[in-house]
C-alpha positions in Angstrom: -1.3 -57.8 -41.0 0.1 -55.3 -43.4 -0.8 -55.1 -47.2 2.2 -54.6 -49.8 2.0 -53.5 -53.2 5.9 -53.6 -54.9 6.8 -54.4 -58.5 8.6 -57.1 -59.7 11.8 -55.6 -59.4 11.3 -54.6 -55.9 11.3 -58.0 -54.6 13.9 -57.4 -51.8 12.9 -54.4 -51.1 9.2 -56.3 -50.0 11.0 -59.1 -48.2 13.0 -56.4 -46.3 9.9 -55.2 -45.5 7.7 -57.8 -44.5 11.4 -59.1 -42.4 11.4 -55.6 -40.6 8.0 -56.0 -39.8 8.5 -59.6 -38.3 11.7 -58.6 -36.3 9.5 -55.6 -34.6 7.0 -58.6 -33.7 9.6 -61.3 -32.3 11.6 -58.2 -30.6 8.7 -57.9 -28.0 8.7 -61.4 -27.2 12.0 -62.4 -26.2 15.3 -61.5 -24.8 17.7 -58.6 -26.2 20.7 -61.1 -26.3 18.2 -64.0 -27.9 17.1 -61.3 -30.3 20.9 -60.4 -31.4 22.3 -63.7 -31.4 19.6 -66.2 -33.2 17.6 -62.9 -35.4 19.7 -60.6 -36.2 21.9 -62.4 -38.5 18.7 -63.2 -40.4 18.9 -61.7 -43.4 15.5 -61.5 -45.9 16.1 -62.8 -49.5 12.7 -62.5 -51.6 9.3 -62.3 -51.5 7.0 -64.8 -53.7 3.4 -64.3 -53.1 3.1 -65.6 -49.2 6.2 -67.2 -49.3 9.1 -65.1 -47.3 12.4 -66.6 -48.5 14.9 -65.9 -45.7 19.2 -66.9 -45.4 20.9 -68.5 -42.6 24.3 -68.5 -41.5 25.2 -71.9 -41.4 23.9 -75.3 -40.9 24.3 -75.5 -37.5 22.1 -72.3 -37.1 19.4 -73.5 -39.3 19.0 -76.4 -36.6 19.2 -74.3 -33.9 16.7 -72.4 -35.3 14.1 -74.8 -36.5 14.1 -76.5 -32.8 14.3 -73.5 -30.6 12.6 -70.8 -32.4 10.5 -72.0 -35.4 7.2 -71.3 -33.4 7.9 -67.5 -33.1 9.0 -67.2 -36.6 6.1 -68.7 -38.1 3.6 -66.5 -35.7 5.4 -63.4 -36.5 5.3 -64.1 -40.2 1.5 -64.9 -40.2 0.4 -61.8 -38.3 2.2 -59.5 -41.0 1.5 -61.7 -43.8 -1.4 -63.7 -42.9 -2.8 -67.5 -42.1 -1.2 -68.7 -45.7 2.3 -67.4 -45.4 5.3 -69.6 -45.2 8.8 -69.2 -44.9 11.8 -70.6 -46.8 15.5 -71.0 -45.9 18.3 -70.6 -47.5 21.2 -72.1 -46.1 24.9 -70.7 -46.6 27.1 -74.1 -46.6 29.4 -74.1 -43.4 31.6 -76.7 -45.1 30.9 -79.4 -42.5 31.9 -82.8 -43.0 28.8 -85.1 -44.3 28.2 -87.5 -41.4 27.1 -90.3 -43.1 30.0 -90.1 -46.2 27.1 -91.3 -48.7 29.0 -90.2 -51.8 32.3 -91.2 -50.6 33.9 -92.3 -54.1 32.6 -89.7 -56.0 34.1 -87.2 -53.1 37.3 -89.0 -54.0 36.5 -88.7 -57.8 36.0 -84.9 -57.3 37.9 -83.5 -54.1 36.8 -80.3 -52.7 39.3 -77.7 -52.8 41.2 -77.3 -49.3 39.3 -74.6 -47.2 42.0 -71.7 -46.7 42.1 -70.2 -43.1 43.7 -66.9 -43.4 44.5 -66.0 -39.8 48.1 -66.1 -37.8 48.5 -67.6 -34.3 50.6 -64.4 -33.9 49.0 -61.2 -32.4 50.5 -58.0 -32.5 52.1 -58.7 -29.1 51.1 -61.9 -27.9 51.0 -65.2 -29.4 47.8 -66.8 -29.1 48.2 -70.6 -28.6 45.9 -71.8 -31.0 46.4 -74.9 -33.3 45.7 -73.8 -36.8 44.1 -77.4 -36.9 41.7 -77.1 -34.7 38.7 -75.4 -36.8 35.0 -75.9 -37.6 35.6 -77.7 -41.1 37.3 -80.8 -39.3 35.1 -81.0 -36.4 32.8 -83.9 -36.8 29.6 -83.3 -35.2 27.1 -85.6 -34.3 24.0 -86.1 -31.5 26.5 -86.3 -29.0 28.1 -82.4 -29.2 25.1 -81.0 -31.3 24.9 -78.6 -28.8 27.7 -77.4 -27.7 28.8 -76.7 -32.0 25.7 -74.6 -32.4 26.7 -72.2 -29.7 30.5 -72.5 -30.5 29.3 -71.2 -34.2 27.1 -68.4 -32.6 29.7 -67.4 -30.5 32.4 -67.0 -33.3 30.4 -65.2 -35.5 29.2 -62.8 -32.3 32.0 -63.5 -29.3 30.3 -61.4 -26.2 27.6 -60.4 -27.9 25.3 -63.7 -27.3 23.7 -64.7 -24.2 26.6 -67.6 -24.1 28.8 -66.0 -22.0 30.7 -67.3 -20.4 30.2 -70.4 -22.6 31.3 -73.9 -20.2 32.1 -76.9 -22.4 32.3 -80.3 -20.3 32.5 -83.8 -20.9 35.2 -86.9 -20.9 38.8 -87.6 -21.9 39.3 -87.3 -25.3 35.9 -86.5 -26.9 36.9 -82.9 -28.9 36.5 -80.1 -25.9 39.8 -78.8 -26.7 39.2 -79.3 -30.9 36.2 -77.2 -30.1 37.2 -74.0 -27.6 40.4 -73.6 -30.3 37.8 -73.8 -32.8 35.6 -70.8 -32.1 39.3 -69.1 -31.2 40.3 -69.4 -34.7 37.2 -68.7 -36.1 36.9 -65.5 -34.0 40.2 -64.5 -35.3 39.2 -65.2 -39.6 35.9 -63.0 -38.5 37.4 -60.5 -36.4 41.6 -59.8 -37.1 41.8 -57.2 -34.9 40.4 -59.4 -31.6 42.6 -60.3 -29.0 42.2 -64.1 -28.6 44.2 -66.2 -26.4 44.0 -70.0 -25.4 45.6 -71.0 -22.4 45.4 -74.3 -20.2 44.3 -74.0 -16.2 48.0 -75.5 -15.3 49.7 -72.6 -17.7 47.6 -69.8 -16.2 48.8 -70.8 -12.5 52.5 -71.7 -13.7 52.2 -67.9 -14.8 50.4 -66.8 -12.1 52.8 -68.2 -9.6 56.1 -66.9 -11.5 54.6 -63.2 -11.6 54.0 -63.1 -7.9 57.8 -64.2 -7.5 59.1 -62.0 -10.0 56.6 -58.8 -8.7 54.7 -58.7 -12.0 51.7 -59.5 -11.0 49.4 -56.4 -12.0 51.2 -57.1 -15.4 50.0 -60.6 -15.3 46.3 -59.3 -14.4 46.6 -56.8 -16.9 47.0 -58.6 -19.7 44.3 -61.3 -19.3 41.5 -58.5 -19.1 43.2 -56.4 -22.2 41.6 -59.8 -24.1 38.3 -60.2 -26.1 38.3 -63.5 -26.1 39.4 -65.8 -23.1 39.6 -69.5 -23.7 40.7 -71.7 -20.6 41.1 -75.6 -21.1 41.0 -78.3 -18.0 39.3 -75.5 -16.0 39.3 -78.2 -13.0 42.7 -78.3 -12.4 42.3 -74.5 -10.8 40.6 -76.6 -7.3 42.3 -76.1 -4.5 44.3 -73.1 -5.9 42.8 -70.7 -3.7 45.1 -67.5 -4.8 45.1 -68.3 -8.5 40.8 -68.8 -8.0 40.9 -65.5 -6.3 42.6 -63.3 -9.7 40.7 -65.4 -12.4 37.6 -64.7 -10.3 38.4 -61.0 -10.5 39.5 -61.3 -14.5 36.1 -62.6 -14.8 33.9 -60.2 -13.6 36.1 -57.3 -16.0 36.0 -59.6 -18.9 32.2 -60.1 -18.3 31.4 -56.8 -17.8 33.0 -55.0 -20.3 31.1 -58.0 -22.8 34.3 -59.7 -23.6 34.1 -63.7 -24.4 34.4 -66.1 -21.8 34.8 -70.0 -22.8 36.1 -72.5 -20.4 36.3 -76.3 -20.3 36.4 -79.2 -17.5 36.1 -82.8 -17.6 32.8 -82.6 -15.2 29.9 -79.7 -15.0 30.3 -76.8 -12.8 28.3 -78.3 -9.8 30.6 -80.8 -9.3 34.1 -78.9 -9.2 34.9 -80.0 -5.6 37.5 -77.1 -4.1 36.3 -74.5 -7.0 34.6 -70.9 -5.3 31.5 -71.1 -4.6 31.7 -67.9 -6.9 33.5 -69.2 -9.5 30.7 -71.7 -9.8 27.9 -68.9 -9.7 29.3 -67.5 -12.7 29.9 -70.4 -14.5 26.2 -70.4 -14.7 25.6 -66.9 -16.0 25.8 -68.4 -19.5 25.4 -71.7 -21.6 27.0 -75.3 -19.8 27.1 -77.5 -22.6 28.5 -81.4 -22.3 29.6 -83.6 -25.0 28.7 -86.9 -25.0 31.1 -89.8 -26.7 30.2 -90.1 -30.2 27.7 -92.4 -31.5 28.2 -95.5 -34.3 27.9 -93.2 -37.2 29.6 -90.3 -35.8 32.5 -92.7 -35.4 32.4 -94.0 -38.7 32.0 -90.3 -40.2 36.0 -89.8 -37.9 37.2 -92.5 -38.8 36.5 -91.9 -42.6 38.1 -88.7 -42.2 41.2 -89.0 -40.2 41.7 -92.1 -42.6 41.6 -89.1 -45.5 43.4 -87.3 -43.4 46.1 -90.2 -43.4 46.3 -91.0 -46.9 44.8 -94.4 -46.1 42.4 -96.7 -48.4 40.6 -99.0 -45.8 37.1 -101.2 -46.6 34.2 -99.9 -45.0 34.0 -103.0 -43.3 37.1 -102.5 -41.6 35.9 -99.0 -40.5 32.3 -100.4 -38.8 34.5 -102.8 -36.8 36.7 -100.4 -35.7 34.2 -97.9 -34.9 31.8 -100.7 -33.0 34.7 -101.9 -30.9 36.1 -98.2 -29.8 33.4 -96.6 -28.6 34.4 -94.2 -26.1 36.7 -92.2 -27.0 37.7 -90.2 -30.0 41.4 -90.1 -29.0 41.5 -93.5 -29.1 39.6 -93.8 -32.7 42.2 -91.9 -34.1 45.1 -93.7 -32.4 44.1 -96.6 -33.7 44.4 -95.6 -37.2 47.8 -94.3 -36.8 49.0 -97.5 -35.4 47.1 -99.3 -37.8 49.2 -97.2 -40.6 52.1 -98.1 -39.0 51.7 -102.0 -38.2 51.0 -102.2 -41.9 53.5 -100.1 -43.2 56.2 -101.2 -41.1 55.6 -104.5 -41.3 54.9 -104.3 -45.2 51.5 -105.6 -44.2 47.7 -105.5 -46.3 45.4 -103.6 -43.9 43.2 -106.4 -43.6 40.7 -107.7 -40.9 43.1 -109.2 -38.9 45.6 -106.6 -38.7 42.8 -104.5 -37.5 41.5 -107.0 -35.5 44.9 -107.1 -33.7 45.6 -103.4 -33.8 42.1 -102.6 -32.0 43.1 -105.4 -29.4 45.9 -103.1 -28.9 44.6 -99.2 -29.0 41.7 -100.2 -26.8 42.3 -100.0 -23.4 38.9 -99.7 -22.3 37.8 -103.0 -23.4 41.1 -105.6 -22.4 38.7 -106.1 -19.0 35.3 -105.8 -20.1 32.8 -108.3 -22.1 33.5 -107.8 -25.8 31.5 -109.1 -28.7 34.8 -111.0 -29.6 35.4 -112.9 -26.1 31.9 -114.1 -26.0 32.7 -114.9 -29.6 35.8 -117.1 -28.6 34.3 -118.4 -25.9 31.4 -119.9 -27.2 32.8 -121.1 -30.6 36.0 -123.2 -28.2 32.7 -124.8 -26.1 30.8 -125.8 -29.0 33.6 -127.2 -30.6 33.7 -124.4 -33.9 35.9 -122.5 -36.0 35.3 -118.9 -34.2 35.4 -117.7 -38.4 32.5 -119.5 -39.9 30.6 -117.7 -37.6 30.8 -114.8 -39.9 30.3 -116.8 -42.5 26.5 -117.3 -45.0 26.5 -120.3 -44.1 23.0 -122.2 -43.3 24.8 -125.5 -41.5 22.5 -126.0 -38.3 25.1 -125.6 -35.4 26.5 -122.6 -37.2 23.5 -120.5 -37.0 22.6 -121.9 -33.3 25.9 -120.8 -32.6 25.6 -117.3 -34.5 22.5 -117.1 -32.6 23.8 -117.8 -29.4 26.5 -115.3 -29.4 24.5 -112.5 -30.5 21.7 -113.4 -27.9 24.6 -113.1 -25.3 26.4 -110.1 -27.0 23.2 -108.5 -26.4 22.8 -109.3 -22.8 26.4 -108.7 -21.8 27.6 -105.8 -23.5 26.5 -102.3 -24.5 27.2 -103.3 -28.3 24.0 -102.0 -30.3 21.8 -104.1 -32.6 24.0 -103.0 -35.4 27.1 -103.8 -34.4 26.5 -106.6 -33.5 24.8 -107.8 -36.7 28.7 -106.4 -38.1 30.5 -108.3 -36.1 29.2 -111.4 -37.4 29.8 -110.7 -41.4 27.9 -108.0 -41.8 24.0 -108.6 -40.6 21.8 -106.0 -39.9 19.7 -105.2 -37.0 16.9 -107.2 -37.4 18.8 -110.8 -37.9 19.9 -109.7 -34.7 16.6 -108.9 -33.0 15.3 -112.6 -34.7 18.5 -114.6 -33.3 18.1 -112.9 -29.4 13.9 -113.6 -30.0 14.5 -117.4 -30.8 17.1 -117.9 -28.2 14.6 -116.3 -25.5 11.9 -118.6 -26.9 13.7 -121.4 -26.7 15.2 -121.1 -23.8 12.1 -120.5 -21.8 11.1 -124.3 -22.1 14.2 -126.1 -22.8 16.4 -126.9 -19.8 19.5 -127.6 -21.7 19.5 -124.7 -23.9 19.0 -122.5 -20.4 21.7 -124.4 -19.1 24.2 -124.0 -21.6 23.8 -120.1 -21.8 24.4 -120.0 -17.6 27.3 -122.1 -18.4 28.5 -119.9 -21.1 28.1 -116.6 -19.2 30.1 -118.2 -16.0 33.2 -118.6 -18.5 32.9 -115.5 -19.8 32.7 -113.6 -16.6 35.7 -115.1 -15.7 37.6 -114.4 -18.9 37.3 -111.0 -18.1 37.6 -110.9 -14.1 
């Protein structure tokens, strides 16, 4: 521990201190690359008593941070400073979208002003290939690519110069692995002008690939893909089987790795199971960070659907967007389709957007569900067998058959779908989770020791499985 005697006015100069002294410490107990990537851009603030006051670049670091290396920080802190020292972030704002859009109408009382991205897709001698859309500040993140935007942010702020390299995104159709790779390209490009940055899909490269070798050009070809600084291939799976063009990005890869030039690829599957990829190729996938991305969860939906509605110039109830979001649950892609062709059903057909239109629409857009158990068809099914209006399901009212037959079709909703407790509880006017957890408990009950009930839930399931073989 070190003792420090500054003025007031001197404050920084202390926190610079005691920061240097911490860095020395943490230095020694990790990696070079971990040390420039996750400490370096720490930068001390102030000094108050035994309180170190520290800034972060961005949210997304902060987190990173906090999970990964809090330990490390803290001991560092407390061998310069002593048992009673603490340490205090201050977060710069990374202009992320709020997840959980809890001051939607005053957001709409008071816009933000538009984040201006001053970069052009135009290089000196190249054109890069990246969508000006594609950045950071409309990239939704949730638990389901928390991950994989932490190092995409590292990476733009430091491209090669972090131990994700290469940097191998993966995950399923439609879920933002192209949104992201174009992200850090564009970022790369505000932060660094001068970088040569260049996205290119797997099928482009070999198209190129294949017309170099018949037009002789194809040192030019290799040439140019290790003059970049920052690589980005998309659909990186699409290169199995293509044994030639394998054999060139193999040998663009080890330059580009070597001379610490930024790697990022994506695939729709993680590098151990690219059937007809190199054996090599898969090594080196490895060198860095594999990250996948998951399908977003309920309120990671909601938070896209809120803001592609924005986006749109579209008022729809929050209702509307909870039964959107807790029937399309798979894809992002098809979240966003759905609004457009909810736009147009209503504008076209000089429609209200109400529920349902969006019913309708989402019975459209939704391929995924038209042949699996849906909250809806067990809805249908069991209202036209009791003899019910399938609407005053949704309804407050008390009436006796109307709540058995609520109960009944959440009990079943739960058993036969993948629905969670709080869509569910939406589905049927708005409940939460826990009428939903009480209406499955009573129906269990009950059905343990009567016959009929157990009975009629068999006989329900048999028509519902065969709605939807």
């Amino acid at each position: 521990m070190i003792t420090v005697d500054f003025a007031s006015n001197d404050i920084d100069k202390k926190a610079n201190l005691i920061w240097n002294e911490c860095l020395n410490i943490i230095k020694e107990n990790v990696t070079l690359i971990t040390f420039n990537t996750w400490f370096m851009p720490i930068k001390p603030v102030s000094l108050n008593h035994n309180t170190l006051t520290v800034q972060l670049p961005g949210n997304f670091f902060y987190e990173w941070i906090e999970q990964h290396y809090n330990s490390i920080l803290n001991h560092s802190l407390k061998t310069v400073l002593g048992d009673n020292a603490t340490l205090d972030y201050v977060i710069v704002e990374d202009n992320e979208p709020d997840l959980f859009n809890e001051s939607e109408q005053t957001q709409k009382e008071n816009p933000e002003p538009p984040v201006e991205i001053s970069f052009s897709k135009k290089q000196p001698d190249f054109e890069s290939y990246l969508n000006p859309n594609y950045t950071f500040e409309n990239y939704i993140k949730g638990e389901g690519n928390q991950l994989a935007r932490a190092a995409a942010g590292a990476i733009s702020e430091n491209p090669g110069g972090t131990s994700f390299n290469p940097f191998f995104v993966y995950g399923g159709v439609g879920l933002g692995k192209t949104h992201l790779i174009q992200a850090i390209g564009n970022q790369v490009l505000v932060n660094y002008p001068d970088k040569r940055v260049i996205y290119v899909s797997s099928d482009s490269f070999t198209v190129e690939f294949v017309e170099s070798i018949q037009n002789n050009k194809t040192n030019e070809f290799s040439n140019f893909y290790r003059s970049m600084d920052v690589l980005i291939i998309d659909d990186i799976q699409f290169l199995t089987g293509k044994e030639k063009t394998q054999d060139l990005f193999f040998r663009i890869f080890n330059t580009l790795h070597q001379s610490g030039k930024q790697i990022i690829l994506s695939s729709d599957k993680p590098p151990k199971d690219l059937r007809g990829m190199n054996e090599r190729l898969i090594s080196r996938f490895h060198w860095g960070l594999t990250a996948d991305i998951q399908p977003p969860d309920f309120e990671t939906r909601i938070a896209i659907l809120n803001k592609k509605a924005g986006d749109f110039g579209m008022i729809i109830h929050s209702d509307l967007i909870e039964y959107i979001a807790g029937y399309i649950t798979s894809n992002i892609r098809e979240l966003e389709g759905c609004l457009i062709k909810l736009l147009a059903n209503a504008s076209l057909n000089s429609k209200k957007i109400d529920f349902e239109l969006t019913k309708r629409t989402v019975r459209e857009i939704s391929t995924s569900k038209r042949v699996s158990i849906s909250i809806d068809i067990i809805t249908k099914i069991v209202s036209e067998h009791l003899n019910l209006d399938e609407n005053k399901l949704r309804d407050k009212t008390r009436k006796q058959e109307i709540v058995f037959a609520r109960q009944v079709c959440m009990y079943l909703s739960k058993e036969l779908t993948k629905s969670s407790l709080k869509t569910i509880g939406l589905h049927f006017g708005g409940r939460d989770h826990s009428t939903v957890i009480h209406a499955c408990s009573a129906v269990e009950e009950q059905a343990a020791s009567d016959r009929q009930l157990s009975e009629l839930l068999q006989v329900l399931r048999n028509k519902i499985e065969l709605a939807c073989s």
